[in-house]
N, C-alpha and C positions, 0 to 999 in steps of 0.2 A: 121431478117427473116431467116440468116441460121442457129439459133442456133433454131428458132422453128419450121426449117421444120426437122431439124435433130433429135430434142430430144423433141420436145413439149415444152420446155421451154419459157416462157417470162422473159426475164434476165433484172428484174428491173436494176441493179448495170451496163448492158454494156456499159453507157455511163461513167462512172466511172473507169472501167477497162481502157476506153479509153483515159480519163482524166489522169490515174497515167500513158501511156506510155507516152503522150506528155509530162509530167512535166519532166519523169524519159529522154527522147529526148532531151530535153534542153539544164538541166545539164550536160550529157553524150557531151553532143554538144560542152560545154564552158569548163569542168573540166577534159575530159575522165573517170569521176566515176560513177557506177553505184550504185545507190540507192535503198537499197533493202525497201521492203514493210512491213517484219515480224518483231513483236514483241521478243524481244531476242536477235535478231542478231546486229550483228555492221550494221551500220546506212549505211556505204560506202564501197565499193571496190572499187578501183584503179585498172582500167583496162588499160589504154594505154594513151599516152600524146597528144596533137593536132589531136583532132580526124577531119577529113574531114565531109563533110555533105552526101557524100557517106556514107559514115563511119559510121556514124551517124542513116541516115535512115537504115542501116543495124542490127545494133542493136537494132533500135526499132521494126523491123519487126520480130525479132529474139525471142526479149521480150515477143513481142504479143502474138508470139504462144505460149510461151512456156507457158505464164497467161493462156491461153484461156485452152488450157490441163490440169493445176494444176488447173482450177475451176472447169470444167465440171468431172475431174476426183474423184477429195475430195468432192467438196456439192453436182452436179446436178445429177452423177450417180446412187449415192447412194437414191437420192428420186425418181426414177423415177416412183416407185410406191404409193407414197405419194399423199397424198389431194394436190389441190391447194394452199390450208392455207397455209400446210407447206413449199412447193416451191416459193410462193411467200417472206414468212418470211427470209426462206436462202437466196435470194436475197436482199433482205434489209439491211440484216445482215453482208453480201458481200457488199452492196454498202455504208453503214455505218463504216464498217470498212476500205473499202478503201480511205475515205472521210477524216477519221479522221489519216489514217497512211501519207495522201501528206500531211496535216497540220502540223503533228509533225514532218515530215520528210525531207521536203521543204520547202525555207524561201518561202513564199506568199503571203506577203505583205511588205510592207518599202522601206527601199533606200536599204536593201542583197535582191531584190526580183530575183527569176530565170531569168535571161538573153536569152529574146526568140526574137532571130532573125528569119525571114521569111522564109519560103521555096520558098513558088512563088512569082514570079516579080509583083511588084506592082507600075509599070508606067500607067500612064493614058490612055485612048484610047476613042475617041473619035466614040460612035454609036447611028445614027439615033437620032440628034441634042440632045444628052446625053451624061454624061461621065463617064464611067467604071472604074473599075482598073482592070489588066491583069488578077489579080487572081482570080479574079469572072468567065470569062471567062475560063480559066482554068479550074475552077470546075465545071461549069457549061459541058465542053467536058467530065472530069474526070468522071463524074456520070452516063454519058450515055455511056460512054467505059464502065464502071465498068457493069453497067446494062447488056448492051450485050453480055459480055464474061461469069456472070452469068445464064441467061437464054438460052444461048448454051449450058452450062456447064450441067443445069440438065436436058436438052431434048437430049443432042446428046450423050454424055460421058455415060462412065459404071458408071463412080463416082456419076452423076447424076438421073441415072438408078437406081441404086442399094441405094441411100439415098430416094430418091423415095419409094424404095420399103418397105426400111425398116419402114418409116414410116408411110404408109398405114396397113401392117402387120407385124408387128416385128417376129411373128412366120412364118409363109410363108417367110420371108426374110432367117429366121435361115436352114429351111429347105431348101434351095436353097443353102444355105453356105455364103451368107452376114452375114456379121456381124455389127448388130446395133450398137455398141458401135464405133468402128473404124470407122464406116463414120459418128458419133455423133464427134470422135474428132477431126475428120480434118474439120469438121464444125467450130467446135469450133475455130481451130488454126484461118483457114480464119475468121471466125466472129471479131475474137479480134484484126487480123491486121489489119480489117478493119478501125473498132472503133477507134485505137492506128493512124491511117493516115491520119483519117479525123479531129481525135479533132487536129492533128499537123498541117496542112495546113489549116484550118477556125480558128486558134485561133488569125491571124489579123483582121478578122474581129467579131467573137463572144467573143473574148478573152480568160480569162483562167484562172477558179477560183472557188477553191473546191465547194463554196455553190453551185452557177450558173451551170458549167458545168456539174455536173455527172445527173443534172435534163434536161439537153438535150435528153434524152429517150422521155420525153412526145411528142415533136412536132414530132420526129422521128415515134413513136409509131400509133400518129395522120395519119401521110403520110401512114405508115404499114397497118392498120387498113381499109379503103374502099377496098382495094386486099385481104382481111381476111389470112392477113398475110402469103399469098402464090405467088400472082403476083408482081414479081420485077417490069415492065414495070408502069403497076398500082401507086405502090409506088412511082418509080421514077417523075414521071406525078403527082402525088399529094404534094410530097415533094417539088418541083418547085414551085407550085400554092401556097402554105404555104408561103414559103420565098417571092414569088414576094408579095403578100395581105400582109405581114409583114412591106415589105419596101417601098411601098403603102401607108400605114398607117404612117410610120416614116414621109415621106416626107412631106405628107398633115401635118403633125402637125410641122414641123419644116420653112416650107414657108410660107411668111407672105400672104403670095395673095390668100394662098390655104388654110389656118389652120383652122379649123373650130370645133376641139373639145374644149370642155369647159376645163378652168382652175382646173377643181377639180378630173378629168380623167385623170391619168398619161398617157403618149402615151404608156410605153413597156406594164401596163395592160393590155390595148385595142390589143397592139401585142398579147400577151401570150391568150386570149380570142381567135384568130383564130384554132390554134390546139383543143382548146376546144370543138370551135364550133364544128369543122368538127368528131369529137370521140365522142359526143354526137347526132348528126346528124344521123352518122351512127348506132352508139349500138341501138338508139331507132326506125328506120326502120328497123334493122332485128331481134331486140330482140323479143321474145315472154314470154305473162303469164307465162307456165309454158315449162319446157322444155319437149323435145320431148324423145322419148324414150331410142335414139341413145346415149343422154348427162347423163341418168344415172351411176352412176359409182357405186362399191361397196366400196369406200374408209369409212371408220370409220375416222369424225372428232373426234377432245376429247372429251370425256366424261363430261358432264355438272351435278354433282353429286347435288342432292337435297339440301339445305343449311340446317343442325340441328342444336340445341343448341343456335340458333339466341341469346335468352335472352343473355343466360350465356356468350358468346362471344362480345357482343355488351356491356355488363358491366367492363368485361374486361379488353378490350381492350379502353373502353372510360377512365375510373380509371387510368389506364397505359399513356396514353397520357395528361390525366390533369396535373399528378403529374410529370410529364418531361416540362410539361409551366409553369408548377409554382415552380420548382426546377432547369432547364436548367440555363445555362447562356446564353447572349444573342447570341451569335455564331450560338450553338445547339436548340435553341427556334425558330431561324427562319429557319434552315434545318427541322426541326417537322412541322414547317408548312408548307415548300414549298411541303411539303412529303404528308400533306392532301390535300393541293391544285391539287396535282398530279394524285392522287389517284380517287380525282373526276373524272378529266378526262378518267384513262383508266376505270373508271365504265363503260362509257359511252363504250367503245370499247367490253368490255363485253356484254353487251347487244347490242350492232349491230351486232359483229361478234361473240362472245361466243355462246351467243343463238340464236340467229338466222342464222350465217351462212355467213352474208352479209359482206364483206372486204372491209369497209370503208378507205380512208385515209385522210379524211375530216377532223377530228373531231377538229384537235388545230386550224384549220380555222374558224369555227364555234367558237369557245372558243377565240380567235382573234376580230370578230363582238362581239361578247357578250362585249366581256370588253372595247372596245372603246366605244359601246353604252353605257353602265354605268356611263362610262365617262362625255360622252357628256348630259346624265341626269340630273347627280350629278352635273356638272357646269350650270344645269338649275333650281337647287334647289328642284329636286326629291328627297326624303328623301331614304336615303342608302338602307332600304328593298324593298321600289318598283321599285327602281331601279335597283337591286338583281334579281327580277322578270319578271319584263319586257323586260330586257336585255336577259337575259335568254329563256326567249320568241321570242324573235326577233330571235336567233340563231334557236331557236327551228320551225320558219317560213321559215328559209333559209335550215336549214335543210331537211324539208319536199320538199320544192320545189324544190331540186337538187336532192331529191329520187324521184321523180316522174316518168323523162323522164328513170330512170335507173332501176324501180324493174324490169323492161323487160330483163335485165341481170344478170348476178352472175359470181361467182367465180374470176378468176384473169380480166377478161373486166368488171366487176364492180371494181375492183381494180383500174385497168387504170384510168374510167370514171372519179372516185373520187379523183387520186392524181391530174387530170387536172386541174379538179375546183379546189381544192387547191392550185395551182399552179393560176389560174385566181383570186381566190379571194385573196390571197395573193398580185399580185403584180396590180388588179383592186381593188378593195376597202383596202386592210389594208394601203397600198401607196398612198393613195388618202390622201393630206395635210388636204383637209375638213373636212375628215374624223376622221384619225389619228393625222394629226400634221404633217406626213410626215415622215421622217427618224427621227428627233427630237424627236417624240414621241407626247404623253400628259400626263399628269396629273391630280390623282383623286383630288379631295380636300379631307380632313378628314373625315371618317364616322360615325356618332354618330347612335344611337340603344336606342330607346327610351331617348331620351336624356342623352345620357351616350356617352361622349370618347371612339372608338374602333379603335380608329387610332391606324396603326401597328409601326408608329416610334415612339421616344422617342428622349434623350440624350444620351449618355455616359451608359452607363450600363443597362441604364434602358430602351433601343434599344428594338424593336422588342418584343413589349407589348404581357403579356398574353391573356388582352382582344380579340383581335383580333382573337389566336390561338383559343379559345374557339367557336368563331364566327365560324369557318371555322371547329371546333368540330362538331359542333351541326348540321351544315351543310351537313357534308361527313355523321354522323352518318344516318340523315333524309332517306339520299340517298343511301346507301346501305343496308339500314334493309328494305325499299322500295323497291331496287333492288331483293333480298331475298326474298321477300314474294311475288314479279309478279313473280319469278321462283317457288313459290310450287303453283302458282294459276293456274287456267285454261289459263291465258293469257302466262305465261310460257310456259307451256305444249305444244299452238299449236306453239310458235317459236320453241321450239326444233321439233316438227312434220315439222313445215316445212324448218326445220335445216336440218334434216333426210332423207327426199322424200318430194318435190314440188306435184309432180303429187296425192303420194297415200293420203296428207292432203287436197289438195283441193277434191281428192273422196268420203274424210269424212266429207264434208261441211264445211272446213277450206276456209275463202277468203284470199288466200295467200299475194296477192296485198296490202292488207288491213292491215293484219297485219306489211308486211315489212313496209309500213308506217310508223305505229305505234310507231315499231322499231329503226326507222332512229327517229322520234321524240320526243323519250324518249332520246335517245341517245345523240340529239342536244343538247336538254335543260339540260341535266347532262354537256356538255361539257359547255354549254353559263356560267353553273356557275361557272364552275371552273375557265372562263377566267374572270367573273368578282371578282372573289376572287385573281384572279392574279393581276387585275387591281388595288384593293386597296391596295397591300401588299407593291407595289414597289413606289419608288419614282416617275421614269418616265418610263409608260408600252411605250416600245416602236415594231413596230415592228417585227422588226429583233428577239421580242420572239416567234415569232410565224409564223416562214419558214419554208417549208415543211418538210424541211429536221429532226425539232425536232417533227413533228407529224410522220413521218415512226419512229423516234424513239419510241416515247411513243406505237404506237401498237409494235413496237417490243419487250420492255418489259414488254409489256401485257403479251405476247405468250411465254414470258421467265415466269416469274410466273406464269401461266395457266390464259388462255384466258376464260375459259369458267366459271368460279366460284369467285365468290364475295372477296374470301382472294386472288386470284390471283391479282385482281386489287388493293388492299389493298398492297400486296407485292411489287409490282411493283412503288406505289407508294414509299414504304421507298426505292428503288432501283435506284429514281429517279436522274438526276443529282444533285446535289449541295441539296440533301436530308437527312434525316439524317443517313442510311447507310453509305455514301458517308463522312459525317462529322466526325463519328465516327472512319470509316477509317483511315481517316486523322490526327484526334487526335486536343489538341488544341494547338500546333504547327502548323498545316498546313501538305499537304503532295501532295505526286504526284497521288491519289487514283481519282479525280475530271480529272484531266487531261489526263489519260488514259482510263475514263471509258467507252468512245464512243466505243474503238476502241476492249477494252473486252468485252464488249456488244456485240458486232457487231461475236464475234469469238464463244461467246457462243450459240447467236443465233443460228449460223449455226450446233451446237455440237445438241442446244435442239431439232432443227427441224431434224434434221436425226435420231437420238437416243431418245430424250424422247419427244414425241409433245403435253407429255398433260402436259409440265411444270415441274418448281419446286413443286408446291402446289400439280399435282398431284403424284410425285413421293413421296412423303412425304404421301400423303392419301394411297397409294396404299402397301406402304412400312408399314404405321400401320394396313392395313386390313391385313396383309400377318400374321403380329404378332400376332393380337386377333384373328384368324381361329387357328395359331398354337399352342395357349395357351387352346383354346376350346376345340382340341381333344386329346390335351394333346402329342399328338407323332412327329407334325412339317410336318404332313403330307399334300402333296400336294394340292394347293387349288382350289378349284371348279371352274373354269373359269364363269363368270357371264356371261349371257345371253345379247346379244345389246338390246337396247330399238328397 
């Protein structure tokens, strides 16, 4: 809340920024080294010997600020006049990289795992025939201190006066002699020592772990969200009500006298479903059809360029990909596929948020359902294409229904709404042992295609069958020259209309509602396939393939190749991890190009969304229009700036 009443920002990554001060607290705690975060630099500093827990908490608060400064100064400054899109993508790109630098940077798992001793006392105490431990209590005092020294802070103080003001009117502020930036960054410092003190003191109870923690925003965001992210007291009052309904629900399922949820219903789903509810509860009581006048902005998203040459590109580029499965070796034959399987996916991200506008983070979720459904088909003796179908149906029904209660929002609280449910379907159905297998996984059986072997394993060399890539060919091919052609049709046309202006397409008899629809379930069913093409490729889908954390990836290499055009998601797809960019990188040796890519992903992100936001793809379109204008009038003379749709 202070970093969005100070800048407007919603910092997906702050639970993240929080996460790497607790780890970097630890260690400092047990080594005296400081662990730095950046790519390049030595891994540690050696600051001082037997550090104290004073000592200790001093550097993490020291830490905090100094993170909270270097973010808000290098990414959030810099967009402040940027779309949504793109503030939200820096965020990701931020909290992906920080995700992926405690991984490589901290042992966090095994018998070297970071040695986290407690801060607060955690003796029992016995309340109102229950029993606590101190540090609950503790916190429970800590949040309401915390609460009232903040909401003095911005009714009584200048500090709270003058960030007020600035974000009511940044000009009227400037004219007064505030200056927005300077009460943006002391927001920022307090914001991140906040975050850095609270994942340190809750990590005996939620513990401490790259996947898990840095997605503690959602419930947090949950409690933010009924005070529309301006009343502390509010939040505070809702965040309590979260945790007590949380451990509410633990209990019931863990006492034998009281358990009453079915075996097939993990209990933390049913936890993680409370934030849910409440963030969808609220987006769809005050969301409306279309927004009001006050919500228009004149941000220009990227340019969503007409797709030409379909034939000739769709030839190809299919030519190009046969003769690498029928010439690769098996290494490189199954990164070409994981790269079309991939590919499907961000299609899908293209058309929900390319052209339309809509900031999904659903879609590996939905691609998650699809391929366990397949599963569970195929082990019923559905023959592999209707099961292809149906599956993909299925996601394509969950899809629609989780758009429903949300076209009444957009932009980054459609973001929100849908990393939630991601977060609920992931750890309520994809964790559901009935479902999935459970952590274990499942397994497809073999796929045959008209009576034909198209299973992707083999032996020895003969690993990671062509038939299979061809399948998954013919597949991607369907669906992107299908994609391509609802962009030059009338159904294209009105997503980017109501990509552009909600209000002035529905004035042209656009049913907005109708089409976001449409949108989200085009989008599903391109995702359902790809998770059922995932489903058959692997030995055992388990899963741990499909945690939120690799669906903010894949939209974030969307928006790194261009989000809004058919090669962008094509691109994106050979960008993919363990793809075959990635493999060729690597060479067939092996190399460290897989292992870092999260964490260069995550840095480029934030370079594309400040500097170029219509992508790779478009910086490459834009770069050959520049050349055939200067070859046409022959002199290199300046070019005609094009007209917005």
């Amino acid at each position: 809340m202070l970093t969005h009443r100070s800048s407007g920002v919603v910092n997906l990554a702050h639970a993240a920024m929080g996460m790497y001060v607790a780890y970097a607290f630890f260690e400092f705690r047990e080594t005296g080294e400081w662990v730095l975060p950046i790519l390049g630099l030595p891994s540690r500093v050696y600051l001082i010997p037997r550090p104290t827990l004073a000592t200790a908490l001093l550097f993490a608060v020291v830490l905090a600020a100094g993170l909270g400064l270097v973010v808000y100064g290098l990414v959030f400054r810099p967009l402040r006049e940027s779309t949504p899109l793109a503030r939200l993508v820096a965020s990701l790109g931020l909290l992906i990289y920080i995700q992926e630098m405690v991984r490589l940077r901290f042992p966090v798992s095994g018998a070297s795992t970071v040695v986290r001793r407690p801060v607060l006392p955690e003796d029992p105490v016995d309340l109102l025939d229950t029993t606590v431990t101190q540090n609950r209590l503790i916190l429970a005092a800590l949040v309401i201190v915390v609460t009232v020294v903040l909401v003095a802070v911005f009714r009584y103080t200048r500090y709270g006066l003058a960030t007020r003001a600035a974000a009511g009117n940044e000009k009227g502020a400037l004219l007064l002699g505030i200056s927005p930036d300077r009460q943006a960054m002391l927001s920022w410092a307090a914001a991140s020592i906040l975050a850095g003190l609270a994942i340190i003191v809750i990590e005996p109870i939620a513990g401490l772990n790259p996947s898990t923690t840095a997605l503690l925003v959602v419930p947090a965001l949950a409690a933010a969200l009924p005070g529309r992210l301006e009343s502390f007291a509010i939040t505070t009052v809702t965040g309590l009500a979260i945790g007590m309904a949380q451990s509410l629900i633990l209990g019931w399922s863990v006492r034998p006298d009281t358990r009453w949820l079915p075996d097939w219903i993990p209990t933390s789903g049913l936890q993680q479903a409370v934030p849910v509810i409440v963030i969808i509860t609220v987006l769809a009581l005050r969301g409306y059809a279309l927004p009001d006048r006050a919500a228009i902005v004149g941000h220009r998203l990227p340019p969503s360029p007409e797709p030409r040459h379909v034939t000739a590109w769709t030839v190809g580029l299919v030519t190009l990909c046969a003769v690498g499965l029928l010439t690769f070796d098996a290494g490189y034959r199954q990164a070409l596929v994981v790269s079309l399987i991939f590919a499907l996916l961000t299609l899908s991200v293209v058309v929900v948020t390319g052209y339309t506008g809509q900031i999904s983070l659903a879609q590996l979720a939905f691609a998650g359902t699809a391929g366990f459904a397949a599963i569970k088909l195929a082990d019923g003796h559905v023959p592999f294409p209707i099961a292809l179908v149906l599956a993909a149906a299925l996601a394509t029904a969950i899809g629609v229904a989780v758009a429903w209660p949300v076209t009444r929002v957009r932009g980054m609280t459609l973001a929100i709404a849908t990393l939630a449910i991601a977060v609920a379907i992931e750890e309520l159905l994809l964790a559901s042992p009935s479902f999935s297998g459970g952590r274990a996984g499942s397994s497809a059986p073999r796929p045959s295609l008209f009576g034909i072997d198209i299973g992707f394993s083999a032996l020895g060399a003969d690993n990671f069958r062509p038939a299979f890539g061809f399948v998954c060919l013919g597949v991607l091919t369907l669906a992107a020259v299908a994609v391509a052609n609802l962009r030059r049709n009338r159904t294209g046309l009105r997503w980017l209309a109501v990509r552009a202006n909600e209000r002035a397409a529905a004035a042209a008899g656009v049913d907005v509602t109708r089409l976001k629809l449409g949108a989200f379930a085009v989008s599903s069913f391109l995702a359902g396939l790809s998770g059922v093409l995932m489903a058959f490729s692997v030995t055992t889908l388990s899963p741990a393939s499909f945690m939120v954390i690799a669906a903010l990836v894949a939209v974030a290499l969307t928006y790194l190749a261009g989000v809004s055009s058919v090669g962008g998601a094509l691109l994106a797809g050979a960008l993919a991890q363990a793809g075959i960019v990635t493999a060729l990188l690597e060479g067939p040796t092996g190399g460290d190009a897989d292992r870092y890519l999260f964490a260069i992903s995550g840095v480029l992100l934030v370079v594309t969304a400040i500097s170029a936001p219509e992508g790779i793809t478009g910086l490459v379109r834009n770069g050959l229009g520049r050349l055939r204008r200067s070859d046409a009038d022959g002199s290199g003379a300046r070019p005609v700036v094009e007209p917005a749709a």
